[in-house]
N, C-alpha and C positions, 0 to 999 in steps of 0.2 A: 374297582378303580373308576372314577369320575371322569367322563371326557367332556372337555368345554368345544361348544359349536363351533366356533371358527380358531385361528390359529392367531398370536399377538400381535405378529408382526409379520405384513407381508411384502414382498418388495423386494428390492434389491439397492441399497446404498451403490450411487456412484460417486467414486473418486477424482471431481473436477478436473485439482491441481497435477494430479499424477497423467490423469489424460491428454491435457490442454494448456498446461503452464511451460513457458518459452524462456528460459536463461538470456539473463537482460545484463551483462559486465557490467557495474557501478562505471561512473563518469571518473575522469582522468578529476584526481586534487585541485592539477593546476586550472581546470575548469569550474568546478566548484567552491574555489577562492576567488577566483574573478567575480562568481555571481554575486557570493557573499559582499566580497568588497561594489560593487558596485549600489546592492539594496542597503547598506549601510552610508554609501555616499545620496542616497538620494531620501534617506530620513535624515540626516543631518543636514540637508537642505531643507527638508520640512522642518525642521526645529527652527534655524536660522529664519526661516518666512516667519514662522508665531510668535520670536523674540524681539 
């Protein structure tokens, strides 16, 4: 049986997200329509400025 010098992998994989990631709730709809509606009123002001 052939043994090779060193070994392929050595180390140890750590697992970031499992260690260090923080549960963030998504933002309330009615916040997230406001933005929407709002970056949509302020390109259709930029449209109306190029027109």
């Amino acid at each position: 049986m052939k043994r090779e010098p060193y070994p392929k992998y050595v180390g140890y994989e750590i697992n970031f997200t499992q260690h260090f990631y923080e549960y963030k709730p998504p933002r309330p709809l009615e916040e997230i329509e406001s933005d929407i509606k709002e970056v949509i009123g302020e390109i259709q002001g930029l449209l109306k400025e190029e027109l």
